[in-house]
C-alpha positions in Angstrom: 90.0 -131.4 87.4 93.5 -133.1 87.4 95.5 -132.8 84.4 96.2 -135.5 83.1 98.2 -134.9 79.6 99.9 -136.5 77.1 101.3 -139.5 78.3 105.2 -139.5 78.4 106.8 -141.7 75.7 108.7 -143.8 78.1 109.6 -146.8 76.1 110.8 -144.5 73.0 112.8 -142.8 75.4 114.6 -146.1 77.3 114.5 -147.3 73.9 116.6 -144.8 72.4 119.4 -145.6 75.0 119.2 -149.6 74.7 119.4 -149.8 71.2 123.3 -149.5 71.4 124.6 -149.4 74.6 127.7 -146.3 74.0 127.5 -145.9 77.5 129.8 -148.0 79.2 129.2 -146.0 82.9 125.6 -146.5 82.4 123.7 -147.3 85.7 123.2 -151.0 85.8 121.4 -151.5 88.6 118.7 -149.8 91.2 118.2 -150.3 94.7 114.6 -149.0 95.9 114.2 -148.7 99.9 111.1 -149.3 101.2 108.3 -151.4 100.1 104.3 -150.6 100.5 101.9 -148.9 97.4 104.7 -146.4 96.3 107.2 -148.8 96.4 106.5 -151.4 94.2 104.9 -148.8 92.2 108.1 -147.5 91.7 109.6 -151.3 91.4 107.0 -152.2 88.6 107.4 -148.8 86.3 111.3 -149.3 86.4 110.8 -153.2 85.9 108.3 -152.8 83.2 110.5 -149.6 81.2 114.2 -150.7 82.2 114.0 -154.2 81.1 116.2 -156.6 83.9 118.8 -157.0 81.0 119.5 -153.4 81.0 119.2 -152.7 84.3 119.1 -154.7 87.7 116.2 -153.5 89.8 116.2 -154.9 93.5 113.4 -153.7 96.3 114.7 -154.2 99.8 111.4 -154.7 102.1 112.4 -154.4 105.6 109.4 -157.2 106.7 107.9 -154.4 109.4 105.0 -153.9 109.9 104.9 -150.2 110.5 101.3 -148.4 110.9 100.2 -147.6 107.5 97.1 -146.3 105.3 94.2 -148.8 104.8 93.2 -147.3 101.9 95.2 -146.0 98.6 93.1 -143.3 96.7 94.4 -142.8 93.1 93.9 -139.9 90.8 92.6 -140.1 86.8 96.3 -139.7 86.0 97.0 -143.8 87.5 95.1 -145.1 84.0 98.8 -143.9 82.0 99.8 -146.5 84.7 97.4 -149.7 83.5 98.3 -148.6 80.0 101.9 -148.8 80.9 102.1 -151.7 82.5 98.9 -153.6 80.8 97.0 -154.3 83.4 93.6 -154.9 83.2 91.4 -152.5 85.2 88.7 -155.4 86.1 91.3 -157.6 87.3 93.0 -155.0 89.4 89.8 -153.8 90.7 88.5 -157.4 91.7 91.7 -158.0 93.1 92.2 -154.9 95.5 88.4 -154.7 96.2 88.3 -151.4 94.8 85.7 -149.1 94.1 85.2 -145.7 91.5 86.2 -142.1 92.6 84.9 -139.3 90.5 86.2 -137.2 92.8 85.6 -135.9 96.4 82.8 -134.3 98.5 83.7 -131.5 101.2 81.9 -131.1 104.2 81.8 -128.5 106.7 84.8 -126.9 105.4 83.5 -123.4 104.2 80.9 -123.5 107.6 79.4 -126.0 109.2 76.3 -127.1 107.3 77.5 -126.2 103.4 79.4 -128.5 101.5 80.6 -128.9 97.9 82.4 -131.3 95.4 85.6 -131.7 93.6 85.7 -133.7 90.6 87.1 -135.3 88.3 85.9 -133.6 85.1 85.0 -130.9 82.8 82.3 -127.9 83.3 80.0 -126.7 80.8 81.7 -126.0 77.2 82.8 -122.4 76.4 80.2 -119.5 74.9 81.9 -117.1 72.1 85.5 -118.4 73.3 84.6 -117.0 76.8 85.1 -119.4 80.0 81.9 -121.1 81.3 82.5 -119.8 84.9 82.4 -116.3 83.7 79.1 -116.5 82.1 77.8 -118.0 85.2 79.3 -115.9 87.8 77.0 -113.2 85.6 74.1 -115.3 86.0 74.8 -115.5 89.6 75.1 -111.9 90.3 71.5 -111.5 88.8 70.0 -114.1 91.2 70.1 -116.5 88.0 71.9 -119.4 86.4 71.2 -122.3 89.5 74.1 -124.3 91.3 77.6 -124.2 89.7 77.7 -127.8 90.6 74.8 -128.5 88.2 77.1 -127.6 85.3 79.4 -130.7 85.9 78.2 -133.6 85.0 80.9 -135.9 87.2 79.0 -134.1 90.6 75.8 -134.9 88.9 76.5 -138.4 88.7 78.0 -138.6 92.2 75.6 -136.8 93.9 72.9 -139.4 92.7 75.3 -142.5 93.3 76.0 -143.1 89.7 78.5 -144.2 87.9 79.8 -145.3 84.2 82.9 -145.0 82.0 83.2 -141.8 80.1 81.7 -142.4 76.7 83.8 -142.0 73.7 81.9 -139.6 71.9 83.3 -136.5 72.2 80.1 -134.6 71.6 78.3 -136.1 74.5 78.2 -134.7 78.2 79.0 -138.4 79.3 82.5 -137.7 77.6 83.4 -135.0 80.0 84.5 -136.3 83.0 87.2 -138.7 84.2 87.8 -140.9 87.0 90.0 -142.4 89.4 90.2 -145.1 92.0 89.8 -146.3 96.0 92.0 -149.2 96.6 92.9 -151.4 99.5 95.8 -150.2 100.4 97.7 -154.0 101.6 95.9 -155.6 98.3 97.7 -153.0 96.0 101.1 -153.5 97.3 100.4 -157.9 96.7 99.2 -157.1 93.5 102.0 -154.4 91.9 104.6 -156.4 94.3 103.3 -160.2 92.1 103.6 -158.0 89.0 107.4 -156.6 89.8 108.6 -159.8 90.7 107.3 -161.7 87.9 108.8 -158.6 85.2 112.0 -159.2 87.6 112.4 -157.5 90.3 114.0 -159.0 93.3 113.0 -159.1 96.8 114.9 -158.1 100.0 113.3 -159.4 103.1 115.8 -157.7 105.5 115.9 -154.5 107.9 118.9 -151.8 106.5 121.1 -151.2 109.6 122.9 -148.8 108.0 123.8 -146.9 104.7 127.5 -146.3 103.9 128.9 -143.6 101.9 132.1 -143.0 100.0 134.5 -140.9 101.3 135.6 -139.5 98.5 132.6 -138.0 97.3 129.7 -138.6 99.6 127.9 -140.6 97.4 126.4 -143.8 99.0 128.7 -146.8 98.5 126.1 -149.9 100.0 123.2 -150.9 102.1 124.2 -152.8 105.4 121.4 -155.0 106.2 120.8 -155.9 109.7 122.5 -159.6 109.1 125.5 -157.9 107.9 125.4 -158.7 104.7 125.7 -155.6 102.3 123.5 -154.4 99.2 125.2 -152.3 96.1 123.4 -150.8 93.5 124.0 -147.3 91.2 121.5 -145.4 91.8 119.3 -145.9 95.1 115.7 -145.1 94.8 114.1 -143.9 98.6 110.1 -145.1 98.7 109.9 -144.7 102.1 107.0 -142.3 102.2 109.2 -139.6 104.5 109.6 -142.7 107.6 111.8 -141.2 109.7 113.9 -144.4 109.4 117.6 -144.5 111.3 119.3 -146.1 108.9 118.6 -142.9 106.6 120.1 -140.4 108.6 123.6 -140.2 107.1 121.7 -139.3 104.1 118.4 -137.9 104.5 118.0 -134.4 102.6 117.3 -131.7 105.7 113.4 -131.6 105.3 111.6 -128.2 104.3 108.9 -127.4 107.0 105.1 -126.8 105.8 103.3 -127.4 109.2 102.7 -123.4 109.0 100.1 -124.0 106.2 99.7 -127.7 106.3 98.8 -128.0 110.5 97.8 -131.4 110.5 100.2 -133.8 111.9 99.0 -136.9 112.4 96.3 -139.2 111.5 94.0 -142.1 113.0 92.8 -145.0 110.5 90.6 -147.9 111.0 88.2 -149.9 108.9 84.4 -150.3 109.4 81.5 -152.5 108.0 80.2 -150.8 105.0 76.8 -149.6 105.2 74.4 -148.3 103.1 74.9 -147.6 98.8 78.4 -147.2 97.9 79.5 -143.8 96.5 81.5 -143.6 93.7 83.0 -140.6 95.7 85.2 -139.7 99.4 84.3 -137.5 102.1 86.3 -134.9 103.4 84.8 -133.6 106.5 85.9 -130.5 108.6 86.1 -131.5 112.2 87.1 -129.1 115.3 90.7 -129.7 115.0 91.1 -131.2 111.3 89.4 -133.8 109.3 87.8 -136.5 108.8 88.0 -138.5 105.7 85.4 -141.9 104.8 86.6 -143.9 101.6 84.8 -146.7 100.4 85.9 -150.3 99.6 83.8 -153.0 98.6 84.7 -155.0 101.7 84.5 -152.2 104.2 84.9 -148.6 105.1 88.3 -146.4 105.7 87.2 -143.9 108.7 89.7 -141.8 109.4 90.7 -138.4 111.3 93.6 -136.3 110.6 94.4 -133.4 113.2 96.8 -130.9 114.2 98.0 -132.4 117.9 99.2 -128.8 118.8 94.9 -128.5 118.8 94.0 -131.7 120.2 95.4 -134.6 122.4 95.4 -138.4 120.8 93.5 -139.7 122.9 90.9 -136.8 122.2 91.1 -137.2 118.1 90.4 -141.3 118.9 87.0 -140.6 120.9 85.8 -138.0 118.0 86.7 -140.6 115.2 85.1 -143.6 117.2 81.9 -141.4 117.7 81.3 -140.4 114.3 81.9 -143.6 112.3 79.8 -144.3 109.0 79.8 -148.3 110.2 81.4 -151.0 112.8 84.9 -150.8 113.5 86.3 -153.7 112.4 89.4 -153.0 114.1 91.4 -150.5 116.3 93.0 -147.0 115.0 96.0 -147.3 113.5 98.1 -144.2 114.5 99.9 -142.9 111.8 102.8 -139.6 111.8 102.3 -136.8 109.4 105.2 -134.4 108.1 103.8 -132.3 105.6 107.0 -130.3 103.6 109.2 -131.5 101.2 112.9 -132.8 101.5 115.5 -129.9 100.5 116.4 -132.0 97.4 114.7 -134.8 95.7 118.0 -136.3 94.0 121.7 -135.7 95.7 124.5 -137.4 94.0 123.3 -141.1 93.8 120.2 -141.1 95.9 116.7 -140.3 94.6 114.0 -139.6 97.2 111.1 -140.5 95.1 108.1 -141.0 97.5 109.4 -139.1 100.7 107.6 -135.8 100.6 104.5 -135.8 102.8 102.3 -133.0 101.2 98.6 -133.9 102.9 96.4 -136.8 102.2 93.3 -134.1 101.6 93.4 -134.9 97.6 95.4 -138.1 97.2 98.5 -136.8 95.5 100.4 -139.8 96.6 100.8 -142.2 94.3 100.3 -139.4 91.3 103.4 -137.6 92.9 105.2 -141.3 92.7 104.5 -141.6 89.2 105.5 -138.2 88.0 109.0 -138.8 89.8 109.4 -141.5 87.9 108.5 -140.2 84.4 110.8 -137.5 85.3 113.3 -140.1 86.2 113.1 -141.8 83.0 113.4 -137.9 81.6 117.2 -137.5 83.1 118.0 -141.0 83.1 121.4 -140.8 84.4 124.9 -142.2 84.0 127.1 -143.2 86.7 128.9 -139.8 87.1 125.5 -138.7 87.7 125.3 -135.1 85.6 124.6 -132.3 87.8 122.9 -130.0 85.4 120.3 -133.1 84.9 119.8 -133.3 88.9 119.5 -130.0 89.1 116.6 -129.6 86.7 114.7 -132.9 88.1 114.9 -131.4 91.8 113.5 -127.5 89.7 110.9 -129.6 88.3 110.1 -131.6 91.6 109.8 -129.0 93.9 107.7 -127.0 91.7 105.4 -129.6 91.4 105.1 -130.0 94.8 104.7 -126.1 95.9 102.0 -125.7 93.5 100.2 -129.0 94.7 100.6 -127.6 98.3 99.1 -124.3 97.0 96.0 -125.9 96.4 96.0 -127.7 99.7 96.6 -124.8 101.5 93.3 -123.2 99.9 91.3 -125.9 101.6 92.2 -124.6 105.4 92.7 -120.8 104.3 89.6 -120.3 102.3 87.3 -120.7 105.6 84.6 -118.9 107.1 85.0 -120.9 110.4 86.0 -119.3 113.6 84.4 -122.0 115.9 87.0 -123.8 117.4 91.2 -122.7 117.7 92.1 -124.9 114.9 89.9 -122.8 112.2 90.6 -119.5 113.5 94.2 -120.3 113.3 93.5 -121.5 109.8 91.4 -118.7 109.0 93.9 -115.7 110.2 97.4 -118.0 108.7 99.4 -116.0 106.7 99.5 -118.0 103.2 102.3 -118.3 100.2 102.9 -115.1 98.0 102.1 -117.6 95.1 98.7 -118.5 96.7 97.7 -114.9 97.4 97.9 -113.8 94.3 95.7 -116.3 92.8 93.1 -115.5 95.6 93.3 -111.7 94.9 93.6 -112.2 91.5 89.9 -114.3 91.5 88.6 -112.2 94.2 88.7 -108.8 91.7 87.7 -110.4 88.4 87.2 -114.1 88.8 90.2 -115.0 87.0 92.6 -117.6 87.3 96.3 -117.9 87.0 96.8 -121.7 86.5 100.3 -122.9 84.5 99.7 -125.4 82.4 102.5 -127.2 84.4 100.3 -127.4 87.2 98.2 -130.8 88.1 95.5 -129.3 89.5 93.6 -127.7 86.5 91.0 -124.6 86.2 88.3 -126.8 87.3 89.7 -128.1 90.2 90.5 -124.4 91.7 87.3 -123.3 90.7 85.7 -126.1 92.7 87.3 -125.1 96.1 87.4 -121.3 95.4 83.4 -121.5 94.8 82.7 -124.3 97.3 84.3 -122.3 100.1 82.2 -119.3 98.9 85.3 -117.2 97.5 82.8 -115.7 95.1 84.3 -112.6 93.1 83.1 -109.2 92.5 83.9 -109.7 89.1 83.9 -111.5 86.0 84.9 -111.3 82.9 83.6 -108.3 80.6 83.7 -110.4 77.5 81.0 -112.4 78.6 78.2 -109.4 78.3 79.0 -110.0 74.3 75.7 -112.4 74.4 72.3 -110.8 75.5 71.6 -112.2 79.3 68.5 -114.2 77.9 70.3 -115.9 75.4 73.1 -117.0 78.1 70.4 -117.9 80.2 68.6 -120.3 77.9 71.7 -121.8 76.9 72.8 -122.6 80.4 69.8 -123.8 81.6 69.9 -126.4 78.0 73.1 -127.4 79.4 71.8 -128.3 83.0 69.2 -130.2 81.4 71.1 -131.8 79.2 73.6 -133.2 81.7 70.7 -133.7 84.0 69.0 -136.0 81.7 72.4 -137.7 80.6 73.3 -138.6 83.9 70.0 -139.9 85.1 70.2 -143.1 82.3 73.8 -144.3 84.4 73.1 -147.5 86.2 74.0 -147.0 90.1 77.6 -147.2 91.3 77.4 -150.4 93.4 75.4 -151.9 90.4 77.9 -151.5 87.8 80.7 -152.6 90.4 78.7 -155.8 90.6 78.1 -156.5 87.4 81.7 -155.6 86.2 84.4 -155.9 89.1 83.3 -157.5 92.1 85.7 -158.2 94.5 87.1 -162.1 94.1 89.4 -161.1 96.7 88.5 -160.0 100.2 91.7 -158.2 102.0 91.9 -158.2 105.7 90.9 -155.0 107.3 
């Protein structure tokens, strides 16, 4: 699953600098470009952490309204958020007519016809200190041990449409598993945006004709807004989401190229009527020249398709989204540009790009990678001469983040047995990342896995795709034969019951949505 960790101590660490201000070149105040989910994320973190006594924070909102997702999926990791900023998760939910995710259901992916989950939660515990997968992957080489699926009880639950809180008690199955959320995407940016403003953030309603920078230095000296008035702030915060915005040219970071592993370059979006129970779960289904993905909302349905347009035309990708669609469109597709890579650096001089990488929508790393920029932002906090061994290590830490994230993506389209259109034998045949190869060949041989314990993406989650996409290995573990095969056996199949029987008391997703967070507020489509 997604790591999740300790929580960062954020308000001991701005603490620590506000109790006596030494620092007379101390940033005083930030400018954050670009409004949407990320960006009054980002506005509402600094608002609630910086205080505006300490530090001015400003969000300048150009007022377009550019293409953008309908839905916002968030990962386990955005509940340190609602503890940070105290918001109540039945309010939130009502609010942005939200709905559970305990994870995400592949289809199609390995071959057309299998399909597999990735979830948000822990497998089966440890036997004699050995990893659960090994004991199985023994089980499973003698025709014995059932569905690796079975052993987690988060697919459990969302293969039968259930759902509950994890329980507290740590000896209980119903303990094992987190969750995250599927938000409207408009309805999240009203709600963080009404809790920025009211912690004091202000509100820019104007397009940025241009950004200036210093000669002296290069660092940027103001924002020219389109009515000629200027903003000024220290440190400059980009939330754009990687727009290819004009006004950012003098000073966008040259952009770092993935399309090679990440082929899919744009996406169509549109809403439909919901039909049917609601799963507490997204799909993720191959299609001939990409994918399509089907979140739910309480209000509605976002259908969408993203594909690789060196595969397919546009017009092509809208007749295979519109004829495959879990309910009514409620509107038309929304076209929407993909870039996946990274910029070159995520902080130069005075400029932090903070939400402009475009890894891959596949498994919703967008707002988590927005809140780990701005832990890690809180980690170097800067002064106005702006220390380069501090930017240094933020961009280090940044762009490893991101290049192990992208490893995992890139597992998805490599990891195929597909060869029935151009798209998947390109995908199939695509030579991959050293790093990625040598976690393949590494799990291949002895079913091992090389996961740092930097990396979000956890044992669990690897496992899930490896497995799902049939990379089974010819290997496993030797300490594992330490226990008699019968006595693994029995003790696996307890656990499968155990779970089984656990998860079958839940209530139904849907159910507990009414009776706990139904939607008071119905967004438009």
């Amino acid at each position: 699953m997604p790591r999740t960790g300790p929580a960062p101590n954020w308000t001991r660490q701005i603490s620590r600098r506000t109790g006596l201000d030494v620092h007379s070149d101390r940033i005083r105040s930030i400018a954050i470009v670009g409004g949407g989910a990320a960006g009054w994320l980002a506005a509402a973190t600094l608002a609630r952490l910086l205080k505006p006594a300490f530090c001015e924070v400003r969000l300048l909102d150009s007022g377009q309204q550019l293409p953008g997702p309908i839905s916002e999926s968030a990962l386990p990791s955005f509940h340190r958020l609602n503890s940070l900023l105290g918001i109540n998760e039945q309010d939130l939910m009502q609010r942005t007519s939200a709905t559970f995710k305990l994870g995400a259901q592949f289809v199609d992916w390995s071959r057309p016809g299998e399909s597999y989950f990735h979830s948000f939660g822990s497998l089966a515990a440890k036997l004699e200190a050995v990893a659960f997968h090994h004991h199985w992957l023994r089980l499973h080489q003698a025709g014995l041990g059932g569905a690796f699926e079975d052993y987690s009880p988060a697919t459990v639950a969302a293969k039968q449409g259930r759902f509950a809180r994890p329980v507290a008690d740590r000896q209980s199955v119903l303990s094992r598993y987190s969750y995250g959320y599927h938000f409207h995407a408009a309805s999240l940016s009203v709600y963080l945006r009404e809790y920025a403003q009211a912690h004091g953030v202000t509100r820019i309603e104007r397009p940025i004709a241009e950004v200036r920078l210093r000669a002296e230095d290069g660092f940027v000296d103001a924002l020219q807004l389109d009515d000629g008035s200027s903003v000024r702030a220290d440190l400059y915060v980009d939330c754009t989401g990687g727009q290819n915005l004009p006004c950012q040219q003098p000073y966008r970071s040259p952009h770092i190229d993935w399309s090679h592993w990440l082929p899919c370059d744009r996406a169509l979006a549109l809403p439909c009527r919901g039909e049917g129970p609601l799963p507490p779960y997204s799909q993720s289904i191959a299609r001939s020249s990409g994918w399509q993905w089907r979140v739910p909302l309480q209000h509605c349905s976002d259908s969408g398709y993203a594909y690789a347009s060196r595969f397919t035309s546009d017009d092509q990708a809208t007749a295979l989204l519109l004829s495959d669609l879990p309910g009514v469109a409620l509107a038309q597709p929304r076209l929407l540009r993909l870039s996946p890579g990274r910029p070159a650096r995520f902080w130069d001089r005075n400029w932090l790009v903070l939400a402009g990488s475009a890894l891959e929508p596949l498994e919703s790393t967008g707002l988590h990678l927005v809140q780990t920029g701005i832990a890690r932002l809180m980690t170097f906090f800067p002064v106005s001469r702006f220390s380069p061994n501090d930017l240094e290590e933020y961009n280090r830490l940044t762009i490893m983040e991101h290049e192990r994230i992208r490893d995992f993506l890139i597992l998805h389209y490599k990891a195929t047995a597909r060869g029935d259109s151009p798209f998947w034998t390109y995908c199939r045949n695509m030579s991959i990342t050293d790093t990625l190869r040598a976690k393949i060949e590494l799990f291949k041989d002895s079913g091992r896995l090389s996961v740092l314990e930097e990396e979000h993406f956890g044992d669990e989650s690897w496992l899930s795709v490896l497995l799902g996409q049939s990379l089974t290995p010819s290997g496993y573990d030797p300490l594992a034969d330490v226990l008699g095969i019968e006595e693994v056996t029995a003790a696996l199949g307890f656990m499968r019951a155990k779970i089984r029987t656990a998860v079958d008391a839940l209530p139904m997703h849907e159910q507990f949505i009414e009776q706990q967070c139904q939607a008071n507020f119905m967004g438009a489509p």
